[in-house]
N, C-alpha and C positions, 0 to 999 in steps of 0.2 A: 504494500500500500504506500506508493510511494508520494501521491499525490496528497496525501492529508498532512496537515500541519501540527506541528508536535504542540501537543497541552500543555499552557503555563500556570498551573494551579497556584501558583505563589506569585505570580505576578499582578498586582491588584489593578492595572492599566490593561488587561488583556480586554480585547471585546470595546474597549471604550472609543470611539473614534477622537479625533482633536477636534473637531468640529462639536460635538458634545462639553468636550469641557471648555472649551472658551463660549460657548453658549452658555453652559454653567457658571463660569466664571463672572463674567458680564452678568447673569441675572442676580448673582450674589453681590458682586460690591459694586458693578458700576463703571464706567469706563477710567470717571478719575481715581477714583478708590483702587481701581486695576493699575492704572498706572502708577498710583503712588505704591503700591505693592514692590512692580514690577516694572522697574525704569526704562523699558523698549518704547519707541517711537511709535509704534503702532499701536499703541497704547494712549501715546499721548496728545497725537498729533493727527486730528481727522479720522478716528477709528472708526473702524467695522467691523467684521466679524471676516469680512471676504478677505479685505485686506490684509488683517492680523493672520490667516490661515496660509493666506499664500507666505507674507515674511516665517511663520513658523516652520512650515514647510520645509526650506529654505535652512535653516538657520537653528543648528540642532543646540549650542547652548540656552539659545532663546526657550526653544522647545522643553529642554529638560527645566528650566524655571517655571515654566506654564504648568506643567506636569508637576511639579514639587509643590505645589501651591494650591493645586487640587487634590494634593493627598492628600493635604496638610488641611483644608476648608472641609474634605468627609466623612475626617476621623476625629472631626469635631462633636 
C-alpha cells in the first residue's frame, strides 16, 4: 500500500489545513491583536486571509509562528 500516507497520531496539526487556523486565528484576536502577537506584515499591513496564506505559504519561519500560536490559543 504504497499510496497511503503514514498516521501522525502525535502530531496535533495533522488534518488541520493553514487556511483553518489563520481563519481561527483572525476570529480569535483580530487582525491587530494578530499582528501585535505576530510581527509579519501580512498581519499588519492590509490583511486578509488570501494574502496572509499565500506569504505563509511561502515563508516556512512565518508558518511555524502561525502554527505555534495556535497550539498555544487551543490548549487554552
Amino acid at each position: 500500500m504504497k499510496d497511503q500516507k503514514p498516521s501522525q497520531p502525535n502530531n496535533p496539526l495533522h488534518g488541520v489545513k493553514l487556511a483553518d487556523i489563520v481563519a481561527y486565528l483572525h476570529d480569535k484576536y483580530g487582525w491587530v491583536e494578530l499582528g501585535n502577537r505576530i510581527n509579519i506584515r501580512c498581519f499588519t499591513h492590509d490583511p486578509s486571509v488570501k494574502s496572509s496564506l499565500k506569504f505563509l505559504r511561502r515563508t516556512e519561519w512565518a508558518r511555524i509562528k502561525v502554527e505555534d500560536l495556535y497550539l498555544k490559543t487551543i490548549k487554552k
